[in-house]
C-alpha atoms as one frame of an Amber mdcrd trajectory, in Angstrom:
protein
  42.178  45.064 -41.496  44.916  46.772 -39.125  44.184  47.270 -35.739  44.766
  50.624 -34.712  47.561  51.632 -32.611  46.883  50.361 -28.906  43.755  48.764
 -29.466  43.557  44.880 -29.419  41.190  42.922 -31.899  37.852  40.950 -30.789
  36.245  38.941 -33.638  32.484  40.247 -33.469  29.746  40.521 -35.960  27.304
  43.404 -36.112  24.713  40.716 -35.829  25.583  39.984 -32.486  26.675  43.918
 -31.904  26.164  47.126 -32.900  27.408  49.710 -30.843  25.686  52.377 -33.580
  22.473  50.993 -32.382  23.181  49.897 -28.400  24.675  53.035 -27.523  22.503
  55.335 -28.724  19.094  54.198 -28.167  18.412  55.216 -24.626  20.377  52.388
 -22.457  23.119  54.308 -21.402  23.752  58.323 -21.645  27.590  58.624 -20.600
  28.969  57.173 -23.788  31.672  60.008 -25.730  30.533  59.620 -29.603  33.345
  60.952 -32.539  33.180  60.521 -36.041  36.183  59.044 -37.905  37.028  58.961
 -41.101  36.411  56.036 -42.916  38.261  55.854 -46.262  36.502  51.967 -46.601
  33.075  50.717 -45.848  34.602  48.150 -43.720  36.684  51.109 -41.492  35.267
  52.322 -38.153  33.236  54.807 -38.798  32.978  56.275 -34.842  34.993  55.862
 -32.002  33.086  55.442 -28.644  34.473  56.497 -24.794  33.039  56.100 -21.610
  34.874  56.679 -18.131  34.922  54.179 -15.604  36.224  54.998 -11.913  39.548
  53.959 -12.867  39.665  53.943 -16.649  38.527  55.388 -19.957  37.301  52.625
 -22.361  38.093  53.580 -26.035  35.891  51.201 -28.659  35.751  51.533 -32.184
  34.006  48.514 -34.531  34.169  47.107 -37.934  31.504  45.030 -39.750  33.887
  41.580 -37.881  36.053  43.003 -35.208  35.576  45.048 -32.095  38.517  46.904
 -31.301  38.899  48.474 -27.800  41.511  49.974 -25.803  41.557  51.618 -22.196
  43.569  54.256 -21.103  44.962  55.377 -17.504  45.307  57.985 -15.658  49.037
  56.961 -14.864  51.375  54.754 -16.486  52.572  51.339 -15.930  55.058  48.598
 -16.202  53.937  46.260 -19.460  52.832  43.204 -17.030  50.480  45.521 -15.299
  49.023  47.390 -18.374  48.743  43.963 -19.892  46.675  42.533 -17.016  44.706
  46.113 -17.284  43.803  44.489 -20.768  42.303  41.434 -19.526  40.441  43.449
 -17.569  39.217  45.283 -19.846  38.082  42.265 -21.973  36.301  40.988 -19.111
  34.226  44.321 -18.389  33.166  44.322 -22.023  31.883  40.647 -21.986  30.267
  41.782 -18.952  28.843  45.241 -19.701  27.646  43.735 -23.268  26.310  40.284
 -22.082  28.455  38.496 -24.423  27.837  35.084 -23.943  24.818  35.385 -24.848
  24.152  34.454 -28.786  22.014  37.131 -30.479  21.517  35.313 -33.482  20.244
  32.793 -32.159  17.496  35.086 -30.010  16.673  36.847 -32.956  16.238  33.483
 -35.056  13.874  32.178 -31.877  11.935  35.410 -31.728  11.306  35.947 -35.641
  10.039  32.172 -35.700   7.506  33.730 -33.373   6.461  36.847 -34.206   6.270
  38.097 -38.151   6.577  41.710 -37.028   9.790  41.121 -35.399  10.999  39.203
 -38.160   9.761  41.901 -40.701  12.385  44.355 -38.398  15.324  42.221 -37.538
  17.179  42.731 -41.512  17.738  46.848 -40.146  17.700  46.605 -36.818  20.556
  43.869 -36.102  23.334  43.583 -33.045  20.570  45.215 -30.636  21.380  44.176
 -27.042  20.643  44.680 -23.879  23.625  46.020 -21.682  24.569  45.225 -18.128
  24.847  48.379 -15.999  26.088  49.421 -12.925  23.088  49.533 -10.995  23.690
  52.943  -8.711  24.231  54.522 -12.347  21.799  53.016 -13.909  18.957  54.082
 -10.984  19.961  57.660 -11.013  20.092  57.848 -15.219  16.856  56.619 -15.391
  15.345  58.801 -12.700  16.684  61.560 -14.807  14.308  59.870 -17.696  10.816
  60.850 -16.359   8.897  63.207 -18.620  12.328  63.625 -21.077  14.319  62.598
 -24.288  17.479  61.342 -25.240  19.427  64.195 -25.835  18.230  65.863 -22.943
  18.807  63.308 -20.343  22.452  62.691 -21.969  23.231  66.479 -21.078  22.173
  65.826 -17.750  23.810  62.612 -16.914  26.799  64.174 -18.466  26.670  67.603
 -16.265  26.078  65.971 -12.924  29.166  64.034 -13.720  31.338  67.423 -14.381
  29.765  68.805 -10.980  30.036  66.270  -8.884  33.108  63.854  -9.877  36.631
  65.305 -10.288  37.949  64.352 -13.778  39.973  61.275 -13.907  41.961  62.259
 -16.897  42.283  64.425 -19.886  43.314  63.306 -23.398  42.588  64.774 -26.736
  39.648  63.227 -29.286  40.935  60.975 -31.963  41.513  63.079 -35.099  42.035
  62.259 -39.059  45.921  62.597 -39.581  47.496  62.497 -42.471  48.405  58.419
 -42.061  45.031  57.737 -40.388  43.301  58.994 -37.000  45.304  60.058 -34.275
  44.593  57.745 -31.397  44.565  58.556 -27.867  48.549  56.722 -27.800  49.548
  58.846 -30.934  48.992  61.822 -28.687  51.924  61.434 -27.136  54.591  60.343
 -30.566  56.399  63.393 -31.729  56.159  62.503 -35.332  52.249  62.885 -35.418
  52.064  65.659 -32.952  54.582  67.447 -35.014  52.692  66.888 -38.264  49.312
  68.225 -36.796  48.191  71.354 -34.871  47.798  70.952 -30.952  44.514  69.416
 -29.687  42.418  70.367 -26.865  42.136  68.227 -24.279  38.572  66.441 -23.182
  38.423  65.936 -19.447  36.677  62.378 -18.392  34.512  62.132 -15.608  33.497
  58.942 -13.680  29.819  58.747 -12.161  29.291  59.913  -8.588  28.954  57.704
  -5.684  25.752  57.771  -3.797  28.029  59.821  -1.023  28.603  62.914  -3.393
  24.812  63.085  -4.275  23.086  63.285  -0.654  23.698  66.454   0.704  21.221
  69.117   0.989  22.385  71.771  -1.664  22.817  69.254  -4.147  19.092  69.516
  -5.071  19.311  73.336  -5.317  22.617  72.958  -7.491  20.824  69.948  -9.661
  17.778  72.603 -10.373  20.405  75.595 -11.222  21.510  72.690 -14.020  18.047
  72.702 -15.337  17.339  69.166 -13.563  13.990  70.516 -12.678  12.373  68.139
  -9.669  13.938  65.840 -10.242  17.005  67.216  -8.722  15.237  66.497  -5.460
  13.946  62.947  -6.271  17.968  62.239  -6.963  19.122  63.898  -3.689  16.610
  62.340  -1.480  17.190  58.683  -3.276  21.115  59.139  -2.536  20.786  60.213
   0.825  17.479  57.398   1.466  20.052  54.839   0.439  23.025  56.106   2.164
  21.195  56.065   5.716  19.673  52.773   5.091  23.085  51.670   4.062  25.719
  53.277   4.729  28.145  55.542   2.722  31.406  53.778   4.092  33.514  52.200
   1.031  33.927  48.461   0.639  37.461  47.188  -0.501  36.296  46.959  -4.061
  35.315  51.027  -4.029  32.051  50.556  -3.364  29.805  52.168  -1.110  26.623
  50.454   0.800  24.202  51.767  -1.417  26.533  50.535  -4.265  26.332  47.478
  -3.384  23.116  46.617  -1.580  21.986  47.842  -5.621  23.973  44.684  -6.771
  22.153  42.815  -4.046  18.846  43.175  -5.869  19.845  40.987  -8.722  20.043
  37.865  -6.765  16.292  38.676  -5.882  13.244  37.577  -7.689  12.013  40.254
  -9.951   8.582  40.712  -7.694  10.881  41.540  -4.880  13.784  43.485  -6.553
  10.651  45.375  -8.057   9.332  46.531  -4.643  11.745  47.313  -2.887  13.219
  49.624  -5.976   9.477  51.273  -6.145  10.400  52.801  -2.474  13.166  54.837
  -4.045  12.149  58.716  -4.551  11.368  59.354  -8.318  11.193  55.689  -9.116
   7.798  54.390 -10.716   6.904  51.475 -12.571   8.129  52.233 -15.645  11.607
  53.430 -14.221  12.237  50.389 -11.970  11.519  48.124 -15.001  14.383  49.935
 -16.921  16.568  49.422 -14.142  15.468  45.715 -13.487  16.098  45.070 -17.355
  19.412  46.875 -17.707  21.460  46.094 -14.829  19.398  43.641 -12.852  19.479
  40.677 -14.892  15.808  40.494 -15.586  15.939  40.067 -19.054  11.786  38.843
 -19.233  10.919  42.517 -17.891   9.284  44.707 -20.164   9.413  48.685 -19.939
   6.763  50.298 -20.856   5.523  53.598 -21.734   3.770  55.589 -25.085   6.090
  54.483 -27.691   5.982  50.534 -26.558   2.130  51.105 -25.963   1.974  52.710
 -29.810   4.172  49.262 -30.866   1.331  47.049 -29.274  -1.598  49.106 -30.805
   0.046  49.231 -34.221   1.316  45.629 -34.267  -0.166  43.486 -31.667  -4.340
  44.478 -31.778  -4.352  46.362 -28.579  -7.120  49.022 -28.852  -6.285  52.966
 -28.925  -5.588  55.439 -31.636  -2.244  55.377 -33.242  -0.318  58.311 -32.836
  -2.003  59.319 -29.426  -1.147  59.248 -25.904  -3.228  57.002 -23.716  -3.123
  57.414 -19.861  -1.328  54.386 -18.783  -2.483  52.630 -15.991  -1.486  49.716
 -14.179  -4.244  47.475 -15.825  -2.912  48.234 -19.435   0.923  48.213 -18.295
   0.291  44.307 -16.999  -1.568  43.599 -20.336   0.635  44.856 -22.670   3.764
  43.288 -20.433   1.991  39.548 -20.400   1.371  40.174 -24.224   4.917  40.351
 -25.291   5.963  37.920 -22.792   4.020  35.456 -24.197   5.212  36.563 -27.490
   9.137  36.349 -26.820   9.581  34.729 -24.024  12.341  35.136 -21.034  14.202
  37.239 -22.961  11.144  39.260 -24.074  12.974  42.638 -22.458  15.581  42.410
 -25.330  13.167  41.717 -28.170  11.146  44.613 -27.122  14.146  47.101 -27.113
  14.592  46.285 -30.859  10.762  47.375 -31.312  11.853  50.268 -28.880  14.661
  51.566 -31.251  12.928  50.648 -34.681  10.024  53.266 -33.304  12.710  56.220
 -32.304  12.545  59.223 -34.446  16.465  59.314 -34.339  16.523  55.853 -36.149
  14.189  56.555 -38.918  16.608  56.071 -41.750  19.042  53.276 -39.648  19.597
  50.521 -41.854  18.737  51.714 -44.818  20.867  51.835 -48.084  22.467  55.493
 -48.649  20.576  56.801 -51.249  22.064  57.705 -54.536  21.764  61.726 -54.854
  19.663  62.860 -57.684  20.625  65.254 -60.322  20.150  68.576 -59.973  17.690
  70.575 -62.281  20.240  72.111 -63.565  22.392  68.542 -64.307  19.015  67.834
 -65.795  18.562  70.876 -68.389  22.376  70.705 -69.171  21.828  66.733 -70.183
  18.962  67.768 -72.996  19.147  68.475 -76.449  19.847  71.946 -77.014  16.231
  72.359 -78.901  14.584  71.221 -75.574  16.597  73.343 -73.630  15.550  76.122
 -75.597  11.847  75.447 -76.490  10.268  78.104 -73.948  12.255  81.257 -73.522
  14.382  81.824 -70.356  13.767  85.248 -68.352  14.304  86.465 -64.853  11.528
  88.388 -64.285   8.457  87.776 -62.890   6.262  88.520 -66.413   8.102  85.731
 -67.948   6.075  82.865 -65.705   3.226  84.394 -66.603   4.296  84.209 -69.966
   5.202  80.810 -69.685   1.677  80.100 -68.467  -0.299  81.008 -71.461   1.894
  79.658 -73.981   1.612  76.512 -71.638  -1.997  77.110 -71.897  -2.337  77.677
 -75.510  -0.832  74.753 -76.379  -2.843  72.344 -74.357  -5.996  74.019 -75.754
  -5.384  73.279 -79.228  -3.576  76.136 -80.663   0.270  75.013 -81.156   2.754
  77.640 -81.723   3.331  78.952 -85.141   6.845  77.728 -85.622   8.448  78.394
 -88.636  10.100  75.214 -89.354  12.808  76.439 -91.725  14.794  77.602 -88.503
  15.747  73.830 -88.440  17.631  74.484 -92.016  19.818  77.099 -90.183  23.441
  76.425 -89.987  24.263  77.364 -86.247  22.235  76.603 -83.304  22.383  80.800
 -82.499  20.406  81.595 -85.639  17.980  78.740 -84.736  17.724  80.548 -81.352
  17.601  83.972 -83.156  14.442  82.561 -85.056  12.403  81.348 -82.393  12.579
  84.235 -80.682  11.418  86.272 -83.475   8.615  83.458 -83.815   7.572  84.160
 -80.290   7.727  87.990 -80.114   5.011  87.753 -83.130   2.964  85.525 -81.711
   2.560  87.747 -78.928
């Protein structure tokens, strides 16, 4: 397959990732989703973006490759933008947890567990990603009481208010040779051959320092960030006094990285101390200890992974219903999957997560073939079918229809004269009939 203009090639199965999957099932909310067009099954089918503080990561994926590009805000001698690559290549292995092998997990946990092997042929390439904590924390606070879609917008609008954009380029649009990638922007040929393109502006996330002033609550709420606009500006501004807002020489400020402390902690003690934060429960600082604290045995848990351990696992309660969710049940139903999956039971139980998402109902599945309309369907008869009860638009004639239904299933068949059948055009049959009918009633 080609690789498209200024993106480099990674040999990757979608058994070991899909970004379809991983980057829309509630990990991460920042990622930019577009639709290409995919002239072959084996074509990228979306292109993905996310801004970091210095870059925007461009990723699109076939059912082998992963192909990813970055682009910069400014441009740069080849032995720089090349060593921009590498870097690149090293925050994906990062960010996705590549060294780990999937296959293998998945192989390990369906020799376990029947229901997870009963899900693994739709659900494949689900892994766990490896956040930036301070993001990460602040995403997930925005997750109490909400949805998806919901908490995307928000993540997505305190960026735009609170972090100047880092760069603008246009979204990659079907050309006439292929789709225009961010690089093609700029080559006369293909911006002469299509009509100008407005320009997205990419945001990176806020440091705890732009979050922690007073009025950022009230402006959070004005947002529609409801209260949690206050749990967020008291957690930024908790952090920053504990730990300073001063920048490190790798960009980061105190609360930045006293976050990236926490994963050289056990999970007991990473756990408490992130339960101090404002707006952070259980639930919450298990997301954040599974997605960017590297403990990959912790298990989130809330309705729809309680619904997954009544439905599956013999836990007691009503499917379909809410149960109140206290501690005693969290523990059980975290112990239970543990000692169904093992260390990495936090990844197993996000493919149980996203197989039980409304938004992944029909993921997996084969397209279905389209069925004929009724009309395909009368046009495909034989003329004497299509013609054996008499077509009318008004409302008499399904009453009509009705009683010579009726009639027929009673006993009494229709008095057909069956000479019609001698007639030499299929108009005087029709002619006939008719006739037939209009005596009959």
């Amino acid at each position: 397959m080609t690789v498209p203009l200024g993106f480099h090639a990674l040999p990757l199965p979608l058994a070991q990732l899909s970004l379809a999957a991983v980057l829309k099932c509630g990990q991460s909310f920042r990622w930019s989703i577009y639709p290409l067009h995919a002239a072959l099954p084996s074509d990228p089918s979306h292109e993905y973006r996310l801004c970091l503080q210095d870059r925007v990561v461009c990723l699109r994926q076939s059912p082998d490759t992963l192909f990813y590009c970055s682009v910069f805000p400014d441009s740069s001698v080849p032995e720089v933008v090349s060593a921009r690559d590498n870097e690149t290549l090293m925050w994906l292995q990062d960010y996705f947890q590549l060294d780990i092998d999937l296959v293998k997990l998945y192989d390990e946990w369906s020799e376990k567990d029947p229901v997870f092997a009963g899900f693994r042929g739709r659900f494949e390439g689900i892994r766990m990603l490896r956040q930036d904590p301070w993001e990460n924390l602040i995403s997930f606070i925005c997750s109490s009481n909400n949805n998806i879609t919901r908490i995307t917008k928000m993540v997505k609008s305190l960026c735009s208010q609170y972090s100047p954009p880092l760069l603008s380029i246009p979204p990659p649009t079907p050309v006439a040779t292929g789709i225009l990638t961010p690089f093609e922007s700029d080559v006369s040929d293909s911006a002469s051959a299509t009509p100008e393109l407005e320009l997205e502006s990419y945001h990176p996330f806020p440091p705890p320092s732009h979050l922690a002033a007073p009025d950022v609550a009230t402006t959070l709420r004005a947002l529609g960030f409801g209260y949690r606009a206050d749990f967020i500006q008291k957690t930024a501004k908790m952090l920053g006094d504990a730990h300073g807002t001063g920048p490190s020489a790798e960009g980061k400020e105190g609360p930045e990285r006293w976050l990236h402390m926490l994963r050289s902690m056990s999970t007991a003690h990473a756990r408490e101390e992130l339960l101090k934060l404002m707006g952070v429960g259980r639930k919450v600082a298990d997301c954040i200890l599974l997605m960017s604290l590297d403990k990959a045995e912790v298990i989130p848990v809330d309705t729809h992974v309680h619904q997954i351990a009544v439905k599956h696992y013999g836990f007691r309660g009503a499917s379909g219903t809410k149960q109140a969710m206290s501690p005693k049940l969290y523990d059980a139903i975290s112990e239970k999957f543990y000692s169904v999956w093992g260390d990495y039971a936090g990844w197993a139980h996000s493919v149980l997560f996203t197989a039980d998402l409304k938004s992944f109902s029909d993921y997996g599945l084969p397209t279905p073939t389209p069925s004929p309309s009724k009309q395909d369907v009368a046009i495909s008869r034989p003329a004497e079918d299509y013609f054996s009860v008499p077509v009318r638009s008004s409302r008499k004639q399904s009453a009509k229809k009705v009683r010579t239904r009726d009639t027929s299933e009673r006993g009494g068949a229709l008095p057909i004269d069956h000479g019609a059948a001698e007639a030499s055009s299929l108009a005087e049959r029709v002619k006939k009939r008719r006739r037939v009918l209009q005596t009959f009633r």
